[in-house]
N, C-alpha and C positions, 0 to 999 in steps of 0.2 A: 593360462595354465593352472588346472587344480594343485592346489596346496596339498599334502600328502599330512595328517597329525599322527603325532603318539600323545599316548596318553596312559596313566599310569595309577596307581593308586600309593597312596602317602605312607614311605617306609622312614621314621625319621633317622634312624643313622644313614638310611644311604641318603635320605635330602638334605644331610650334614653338606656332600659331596654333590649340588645339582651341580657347578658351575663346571665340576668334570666330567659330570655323568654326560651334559652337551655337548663340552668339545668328543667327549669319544662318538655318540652317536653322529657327528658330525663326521667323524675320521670314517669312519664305516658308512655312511650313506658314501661318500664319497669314492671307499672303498669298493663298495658294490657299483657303483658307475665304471671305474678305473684301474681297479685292482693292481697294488704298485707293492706291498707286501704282506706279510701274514706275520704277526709279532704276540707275543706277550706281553700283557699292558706293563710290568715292571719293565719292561725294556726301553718305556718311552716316558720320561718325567714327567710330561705333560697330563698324563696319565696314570701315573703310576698310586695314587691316593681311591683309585676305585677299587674298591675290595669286591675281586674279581677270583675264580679262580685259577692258579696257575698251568695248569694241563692243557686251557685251553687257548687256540690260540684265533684270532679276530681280524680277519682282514681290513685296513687302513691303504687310504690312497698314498701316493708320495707327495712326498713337502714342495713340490712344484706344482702339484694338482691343488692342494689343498688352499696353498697361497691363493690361487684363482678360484674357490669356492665359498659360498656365501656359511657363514655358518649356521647353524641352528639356535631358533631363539623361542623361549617360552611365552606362550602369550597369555595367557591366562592363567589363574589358580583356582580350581574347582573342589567341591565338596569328596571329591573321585580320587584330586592329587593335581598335577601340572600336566599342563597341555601343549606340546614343542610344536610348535610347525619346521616340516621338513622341505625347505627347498627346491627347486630347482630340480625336480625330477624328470620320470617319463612322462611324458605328453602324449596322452589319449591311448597309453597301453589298455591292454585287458586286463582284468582282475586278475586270472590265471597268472600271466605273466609279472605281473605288480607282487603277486606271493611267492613265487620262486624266487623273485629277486631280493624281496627285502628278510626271506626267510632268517638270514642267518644272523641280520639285529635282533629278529623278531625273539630267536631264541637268548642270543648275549642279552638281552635286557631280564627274560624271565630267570635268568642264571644269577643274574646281581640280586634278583627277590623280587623286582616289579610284577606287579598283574599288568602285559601288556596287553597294547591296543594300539592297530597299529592301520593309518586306513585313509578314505575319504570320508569329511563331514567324522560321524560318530559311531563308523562301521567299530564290530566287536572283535574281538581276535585279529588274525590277521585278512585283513580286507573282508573282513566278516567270514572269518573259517576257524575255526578252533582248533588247534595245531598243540600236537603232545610235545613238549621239549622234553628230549635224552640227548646224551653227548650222541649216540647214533643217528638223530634229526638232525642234527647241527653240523653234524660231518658231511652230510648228503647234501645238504644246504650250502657249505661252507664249496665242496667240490661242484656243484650246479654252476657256481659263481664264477667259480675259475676258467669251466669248460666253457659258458657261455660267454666268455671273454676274447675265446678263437671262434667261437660258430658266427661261418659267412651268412647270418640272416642280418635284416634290418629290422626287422619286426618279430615278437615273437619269439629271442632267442634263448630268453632264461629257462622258458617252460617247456623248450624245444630240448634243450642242454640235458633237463631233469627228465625229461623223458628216456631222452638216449640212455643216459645212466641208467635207468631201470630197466626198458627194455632192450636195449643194443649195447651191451656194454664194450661191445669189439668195434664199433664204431666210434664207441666214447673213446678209449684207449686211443685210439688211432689221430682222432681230433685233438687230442691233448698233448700226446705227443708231435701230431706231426709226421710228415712221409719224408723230410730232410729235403724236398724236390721241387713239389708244387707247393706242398701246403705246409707250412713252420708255426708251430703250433704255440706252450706255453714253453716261455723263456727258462734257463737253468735255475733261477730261483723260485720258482711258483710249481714248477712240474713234480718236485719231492713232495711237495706239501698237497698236492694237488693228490697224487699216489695216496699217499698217509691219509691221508681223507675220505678215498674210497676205500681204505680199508679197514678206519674206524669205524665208516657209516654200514661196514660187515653188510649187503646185499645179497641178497639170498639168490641165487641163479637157481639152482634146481636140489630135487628131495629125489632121494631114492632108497630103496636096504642097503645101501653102503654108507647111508647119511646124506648130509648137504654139502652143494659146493658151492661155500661161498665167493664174493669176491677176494676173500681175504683169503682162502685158502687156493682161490685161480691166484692171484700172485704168488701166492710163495710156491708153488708147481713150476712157474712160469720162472721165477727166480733159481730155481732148482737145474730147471734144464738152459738156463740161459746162461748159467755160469763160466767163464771163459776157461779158468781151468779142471772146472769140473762134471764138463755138463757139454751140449751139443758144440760150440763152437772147439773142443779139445778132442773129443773122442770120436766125434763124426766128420765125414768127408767134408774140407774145407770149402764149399762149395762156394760160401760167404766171399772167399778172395779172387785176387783178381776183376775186381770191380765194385761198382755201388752195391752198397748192400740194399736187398730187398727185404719183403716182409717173405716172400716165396723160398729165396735162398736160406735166410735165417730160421724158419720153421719149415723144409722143405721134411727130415726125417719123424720129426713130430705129426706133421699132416700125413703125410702116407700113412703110419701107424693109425689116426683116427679116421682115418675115410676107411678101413678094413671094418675099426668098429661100428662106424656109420654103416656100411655092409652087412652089419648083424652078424656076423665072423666076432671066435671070443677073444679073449684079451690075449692070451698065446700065442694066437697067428697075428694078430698085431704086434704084439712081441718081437715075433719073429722076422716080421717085415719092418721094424725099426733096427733092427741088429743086422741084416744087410746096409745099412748105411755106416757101420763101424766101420773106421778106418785100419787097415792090415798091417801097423806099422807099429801097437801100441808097446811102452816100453815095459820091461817085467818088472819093474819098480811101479807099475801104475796099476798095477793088476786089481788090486786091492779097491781102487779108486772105479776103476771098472765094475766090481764087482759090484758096487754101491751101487751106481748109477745104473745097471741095467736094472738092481733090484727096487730102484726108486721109479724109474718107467715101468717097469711090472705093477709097481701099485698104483700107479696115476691108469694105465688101463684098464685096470679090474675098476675102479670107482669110474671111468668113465664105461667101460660097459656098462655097469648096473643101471647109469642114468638114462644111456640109449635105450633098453628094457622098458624102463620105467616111462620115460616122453622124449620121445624125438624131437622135439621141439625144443626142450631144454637144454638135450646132447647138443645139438647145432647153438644152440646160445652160450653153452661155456666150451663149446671146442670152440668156436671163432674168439670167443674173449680169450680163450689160451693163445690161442697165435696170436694175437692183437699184442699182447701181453707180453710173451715171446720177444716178439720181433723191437718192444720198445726197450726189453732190458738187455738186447743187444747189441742195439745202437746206445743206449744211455747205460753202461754198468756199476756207476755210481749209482743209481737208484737199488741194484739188489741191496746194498745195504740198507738202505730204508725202508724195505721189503721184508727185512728176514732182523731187522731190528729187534730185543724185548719190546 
């Protein structure tokens, strides 16, 4: 099995701190294997002396995993700085895969100050690629990690995960959360942070003259009309009851409305084919509430018309990521608030 190094160049206050700087890189390799949680290094003693910054947060294995993993040990000291070997990896992955997985040390190490490297033998950057660290790489990174922690591959999943994300995002969505049936996706503690993640890594879905939709702004659409007593499950036809809920039932009046603007029909008659799904019942105390929300779907179709206009291609990539979307933050409604958080 190929040994995996980093290697670093010589910052003396933080080589004040090597003997923590390894156990964390250790918590995190092992992380990126296992994924058991997502902390801030003040949260963990053992850690807490890396001057780190606090905003960010690092996924670590759990203390059941970690007991059973080798740690990281430095083997040399070169003219460059220390040289760790990293254990116990993947075995005979592909480079592709090898950097979406270790992406998210790759950036926590250049965050502490180090010039990494990070690789086989004395490959540069990461597996020899030169990789911009922003908190928006590290989110992207940090969520590839997570999704690739439910994709049914055996081979290949980290750089399968980081695909999805980019180009499928209603697929990603879907995987992450889970269909509640066949497929159970990431557990109640990893799935928020999982969320928050792709909405700091802000993805860009598509450009049009109404602007961009990102994914940050497909969630909080998707947290808008997902809201239980604000939004489709309150003011449209309870279609959701009386059984499992689906992704069909949960976005059934939002999908008619976009398959009219998939039709090239304007935002109006979308409109208006979303407002036949009100329900007949509503009270005169809610009127107001109404009012809102039909004027909040009025603007989520006007910006998805302009996108359909603009590439069909991209309309079909964030209306499926809406429903995808949709239908997770109405099965899960604890997550709107993490959604619509400052």
């Amino acid at each position: 099995m190929a040994n995996i190094l980093f290697l670093c160049n010589k910052l003396p206050d933080l080589l004040a701190h090597v003997g923590e700087v390894t156990k964390l890189v250790a918590r995190i390799r092992d992380g990126l294997r296992f994924p058991g949680d997502i902390v801030r290094l003040e949260e963990r003693p053992e850690l807490s002396n890396v001057p780190f910054p606090k905003r960010i947060h690092v996924p670590i294995s759990s203390d059941e995993v970690s007991k059973r993993a080798e740690d990281v040990e430095i083997v040399m000291e070169t003219d460059r700085g220390p040289i760790l070997r990293i254990s116990k990896m993947s075995d005979g992955a592909q480079p592709k895969d090898l950097r979406a997985q270790f992406e998210p040390l790759y950036h926590v190490l250049n965050f502490l100050g180090f010039q990494v490297n990070i690789g086989l033998e004395e490959q540069t950057g990461l597996f020899g690629e030169r990789i911009e660290t922003t908190p928006e790489s590290y989110y992207l990174s940090l969520a590839t990690v997570l999704l690739a922690s439910v994709v049914n591959k055996k081979t290949g999943r980290f750089i399968f995960a980081k695909i999805l994300l980019e180009k499928n995002p209603s697929v990603a969505l879907t995987t992450a959360a889970g269909d509640g049936r066949e497929h159970y996706g990431l557990n109640e503690k990893l799935l928020p942070t999982f969320i928050e993640s792709v909405m700091q890594a802000n993805m860009v879905i598509g450009s049009s003259k109404g602007g961009e939709i990102s994914m940050k702004e497909l969630l909080h659409d998707a947290a808008f009309l997902a809201d239980r007593e604000k939004g489709i499950p309150f003011f449209c036809e309870r279609s959701q009851d009386g059984g499992f809920l689906t992704k069909h039932k949960a976005t059934k009046p939002i999908a008619q409305a976009l398959d009219e603007i998939m039709l090239g029909r304007p935002a109006e008659m979308a409109l208006e084919r979303f407002l036949r799904t009100l329900r007949d019942n509503i009270a005169a105390e809610r009127q107001q509430d109404l009012t809102n929300f039909v004027a909040g779907v009025r603007d989520i179709m006007k910006r998805y018309q302009l996108l359909r206009e603009e590439s069909v291609t991209d309309f079909l990539k964030a209306k499926n990521g809406l429903l995808s979307a949709v239908f997770t933050l109405t099965r899960y409604p604890n997550l709107i608030e993490e959604v619509t958080k400052p």
